[in-house]
N, C-alpha and C positions, 0 to 999 in steps of 0.2 A: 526386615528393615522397619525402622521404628517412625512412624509420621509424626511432623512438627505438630502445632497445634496451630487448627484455622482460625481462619475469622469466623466463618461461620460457614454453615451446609452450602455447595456451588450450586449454582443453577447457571444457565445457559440458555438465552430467548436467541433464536435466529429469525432475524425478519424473513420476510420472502423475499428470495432472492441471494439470500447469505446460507442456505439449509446446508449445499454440498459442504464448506470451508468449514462451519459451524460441526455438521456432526463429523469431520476429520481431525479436527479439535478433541470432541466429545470422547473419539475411540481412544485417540492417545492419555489421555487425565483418565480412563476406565482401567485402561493395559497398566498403568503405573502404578495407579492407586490399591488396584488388588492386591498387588506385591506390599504394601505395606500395612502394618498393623495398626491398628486403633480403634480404640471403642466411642471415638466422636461422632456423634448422631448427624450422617448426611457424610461423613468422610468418603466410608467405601459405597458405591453404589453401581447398577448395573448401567445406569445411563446417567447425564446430569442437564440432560434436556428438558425442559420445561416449554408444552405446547401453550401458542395463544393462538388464539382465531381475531381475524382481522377483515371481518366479510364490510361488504362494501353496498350501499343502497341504489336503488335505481338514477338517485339526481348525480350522483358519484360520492358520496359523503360518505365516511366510515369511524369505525369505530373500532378499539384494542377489549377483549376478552381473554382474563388469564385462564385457563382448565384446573389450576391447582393452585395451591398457596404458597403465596414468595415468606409469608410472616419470617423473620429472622434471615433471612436467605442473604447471600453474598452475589449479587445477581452481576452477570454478566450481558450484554443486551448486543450484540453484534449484529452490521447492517452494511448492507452495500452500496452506495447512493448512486453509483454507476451501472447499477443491474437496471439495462433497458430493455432486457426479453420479458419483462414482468410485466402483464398487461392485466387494466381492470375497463369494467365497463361504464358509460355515463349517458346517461338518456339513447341508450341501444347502441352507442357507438364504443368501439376497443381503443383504451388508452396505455400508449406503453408509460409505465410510471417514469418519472423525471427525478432526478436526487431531492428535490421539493417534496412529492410525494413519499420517497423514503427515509426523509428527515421529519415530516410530520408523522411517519409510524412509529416514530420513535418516542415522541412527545406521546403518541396515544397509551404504547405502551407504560412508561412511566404513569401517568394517570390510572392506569388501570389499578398499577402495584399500591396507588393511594398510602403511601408511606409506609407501605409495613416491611421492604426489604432492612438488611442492616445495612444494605450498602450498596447502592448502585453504580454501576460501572459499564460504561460506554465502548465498545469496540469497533472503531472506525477505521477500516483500515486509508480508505480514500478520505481525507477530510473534506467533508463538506464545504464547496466554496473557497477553498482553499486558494484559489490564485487569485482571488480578489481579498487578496489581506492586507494593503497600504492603500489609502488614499490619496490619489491624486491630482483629484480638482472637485468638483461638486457631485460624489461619489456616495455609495453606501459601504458599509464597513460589513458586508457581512458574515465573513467567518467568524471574525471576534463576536457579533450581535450572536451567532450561533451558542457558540461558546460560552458568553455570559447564559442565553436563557439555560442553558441544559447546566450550570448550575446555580443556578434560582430554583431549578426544579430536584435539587438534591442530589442531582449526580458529585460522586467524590473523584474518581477518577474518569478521563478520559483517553484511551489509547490511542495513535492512530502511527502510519508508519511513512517516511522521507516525508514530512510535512513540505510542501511547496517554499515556506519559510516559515521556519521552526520558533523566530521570533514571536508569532504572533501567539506564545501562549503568555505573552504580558496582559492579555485579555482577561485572562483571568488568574493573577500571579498566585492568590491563596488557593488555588486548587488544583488536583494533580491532571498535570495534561503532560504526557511523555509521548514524544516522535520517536517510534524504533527505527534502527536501520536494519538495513535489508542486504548490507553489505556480506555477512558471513554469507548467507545462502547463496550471493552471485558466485563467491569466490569459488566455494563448493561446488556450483555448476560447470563453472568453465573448468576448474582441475577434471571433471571427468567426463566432459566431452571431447578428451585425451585428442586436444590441440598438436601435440606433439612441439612444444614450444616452451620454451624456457621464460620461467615468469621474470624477466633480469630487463635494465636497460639497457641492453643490446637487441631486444628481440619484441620489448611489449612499451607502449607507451599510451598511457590513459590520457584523454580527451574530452575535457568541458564544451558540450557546444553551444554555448553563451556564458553570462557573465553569474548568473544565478548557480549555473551549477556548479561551479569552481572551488568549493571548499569541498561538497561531497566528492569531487574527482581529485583533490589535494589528498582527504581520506583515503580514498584508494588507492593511491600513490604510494603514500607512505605506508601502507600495511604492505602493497607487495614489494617497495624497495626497488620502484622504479621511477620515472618522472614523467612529469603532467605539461600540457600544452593545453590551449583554448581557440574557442574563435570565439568574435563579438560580433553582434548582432546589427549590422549598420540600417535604422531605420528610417520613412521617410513621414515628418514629423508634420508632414504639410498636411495628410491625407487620416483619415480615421475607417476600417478596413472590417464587418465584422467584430466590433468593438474594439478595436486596437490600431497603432500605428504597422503598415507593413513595413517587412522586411524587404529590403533590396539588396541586402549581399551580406555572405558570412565572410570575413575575415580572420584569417589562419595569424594565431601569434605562437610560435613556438619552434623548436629542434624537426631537424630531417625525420623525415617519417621512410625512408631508403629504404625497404626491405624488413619494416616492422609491423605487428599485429597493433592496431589502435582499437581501443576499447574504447567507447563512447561512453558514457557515464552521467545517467539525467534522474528526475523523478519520477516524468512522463511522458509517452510518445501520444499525442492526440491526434493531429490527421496525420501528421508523417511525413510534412513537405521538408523541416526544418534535417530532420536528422537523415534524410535522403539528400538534401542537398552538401549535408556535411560530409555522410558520404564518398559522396563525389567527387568532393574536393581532396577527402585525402586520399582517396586510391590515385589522384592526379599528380597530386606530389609524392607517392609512389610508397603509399602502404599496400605491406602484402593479401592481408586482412581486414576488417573492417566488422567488430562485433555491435553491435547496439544493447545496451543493458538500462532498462529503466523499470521502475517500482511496479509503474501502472500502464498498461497496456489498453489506452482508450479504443486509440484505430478508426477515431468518429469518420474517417471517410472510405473506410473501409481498406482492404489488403490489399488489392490488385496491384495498389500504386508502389505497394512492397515487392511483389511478385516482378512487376519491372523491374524495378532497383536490383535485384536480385539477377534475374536475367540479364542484365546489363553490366553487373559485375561492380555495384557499387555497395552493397551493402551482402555478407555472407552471413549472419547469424545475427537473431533478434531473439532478444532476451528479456520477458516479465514475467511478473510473480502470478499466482492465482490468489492473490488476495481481494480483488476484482472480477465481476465477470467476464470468461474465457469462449469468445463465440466458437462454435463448434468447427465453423470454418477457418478458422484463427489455426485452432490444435493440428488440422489436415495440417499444414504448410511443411515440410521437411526442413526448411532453415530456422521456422520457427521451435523454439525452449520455452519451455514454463518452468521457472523456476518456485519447487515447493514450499510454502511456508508455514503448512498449519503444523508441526511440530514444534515449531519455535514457538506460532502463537500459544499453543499449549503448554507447553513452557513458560510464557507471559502471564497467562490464565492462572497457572500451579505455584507461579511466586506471589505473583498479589493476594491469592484466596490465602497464603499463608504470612502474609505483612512480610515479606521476607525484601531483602536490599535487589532491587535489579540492573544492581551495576555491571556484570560481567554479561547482563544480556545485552545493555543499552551502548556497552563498548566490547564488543568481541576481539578484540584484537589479539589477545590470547591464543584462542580458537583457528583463528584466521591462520597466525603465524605456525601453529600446528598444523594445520591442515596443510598449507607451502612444502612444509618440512615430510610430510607423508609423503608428496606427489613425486 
């Protein structure tokens, strides 16, 4: 098999905290590339990992050190701003790092490469700040502030995947900021954790639970050729709650749930009250099932309150990806799925290092409708 021709030799930086997803990335673009032929310096290689050291001083201040040369390199820089097991030290005391701190490793990095990459390229699978990206009274804007500085600093591309609101790559309309979905690999998970159930609308019925997530659940509606229902989020506007107005009640708009699987369909679960309380509501009007599927599996108040749910028979199967950190006690759970994604990302990796169109990545629909047709 004859390889295109690249941009230039890949390289591969994983911050701390990104190393497992990064080098599962790594092995697939190794296993691929051997199979094909070319005499392009930096095509075939045994790894395409490139180490940097990121040591850290006593006051807590640190610094990025590349180990080898990016000169001409098509660098790839991937990071997890949600890895909270990652701890550094600060005047003798252990800090677990904050998305802050793995958003400025990123910024060191870049500094380090001092322009000599031919291309840098951002892999973010969580966007950074991402749910603070509209302004709504005397606020900071900062995911677009992110966005603009990293490229000021020469990044070309930026990847990241179910962007919170995918809008906000008007931040920076001349540069490439693409939100993948994550939709194939759900699809592929649930076809073979052999539900025993007929993807039709008679038996499966996808669920927005608010108002945000209603196109991505319209998506998966229409790829499997069933129909979507929501609830909205009735909040109380009087009170400000943990930065936000609370919720006082989800509200069900849609078709009889009698005897159907409802797939929940979000970006993110972060504590878990929202999509436990939805839940709830539809095993009450009388779904048989109740899956959860979302991109990024925070869990900031931890599982138990799943492990209830669970036991209580409100929610049977929760679904994210490992494009985020996956606490260990997370993976124990038997209702808990980790959905795989580092072959796609390398896939994402293997078309940009080669300018190639990633249209059929960025809409799988294809894929999808084949895979239905397998099951």
């Amino acid at each position: 098999m004859e390889a295109r021709k690249h941009y230039g030799p890949l390289g591969i930086i994983a911050l701390p905290g990104c190393e497992k997803l990064a080098k599962q990335v790594n092995a697939y673009l190794v296993a691929w590339r051997a199979n094909r032929k070319s005499d392009q310096a930096g095509y075939v290689e045994d790894s395409y990992m490139i180490d940097v050291d990121l040591p850290r001083f006593g006051s807590g201040e640190a610094k990025a050190a590349l180990k080898q040369t990016v000169r001409g390199y098509d660098l790839y820089i991937m990071v997890d701003v949600c890895n909270y097991s990652i701890e550094y030290t600060m005047n003798g005391k252990s800090n677990p790092m904050s998305p802050d701190d793995h958003y400025q490793n990123v910024k060191r990095v870049i500094a380090a490469c001092t322009g000599k990459p031919a291309r840098i390229n951002v892999v973010m699978p969580f966007l950074y700040e991402s749910r603070q990206h509209r302004r709504t009274s005397r606020e900071s804007l900062d995911c677009a502030m992110m966005l603009q500085e990293l490229v000021s600093f020469g990044v070309t591309n930026i990847i990241t995947f179910d962007a919170h609101d995918p809008r906000i790559c008007n931040a920076v309309p001349m540069s490439g900021f693409d939100s993948m979905p994550t939709s194939y690999q759900f699809v592929k998970t649930l076809i073979n954790l052999d539900l025993h159930e007929d993807f039709d609308k008679e038996h499966v019925l996808i669920i927005a639970p608010d108002e945000g997530a209603v196109e991505r659940a319209i998506y998966f509606a229409n790829i499997l050729g069933v129909n979507v229902s929501m609830f909205y989020k009735r909040r109380d506007y009087t009170k400000v709650v943990n930065g936000k107005n609370p919720i006082i009640a989800h509200e069900y708009l849609g078709e009889s749930l009698e005897g159907k699987t409802a797939i929940v369909v979000d970006d993110m679960i972060a504590s878990g009250d929202s999509i436990i309380d939805v839940g709830k509501q539809l095993k009450a009007r009388g779904a048989k099932r109740v899956i959860a599927c979302a991109s990024f599996g925070l869990f900031t108040s931890g599982m138990e309150r799943f492990d209830k749910a669970v036991a209580d028979g409100y929610i049977d199967k929760v679904l994210t990806t490992n494009l985020i950190y996956q606490h260990p006690e997370t993976l124990k759970r038997d209702y808990y799925v980790s959905v795989d994604m580092s072959e796609y990302l390398a896939s994402l990796v293997d078309t940009l290092n080669h300018n190639a169109s990633m249209e059929k990545l960025i809409t799988p629909s294809e894929k999808i409708t084949n895979k239905l047709k397998e099951s």
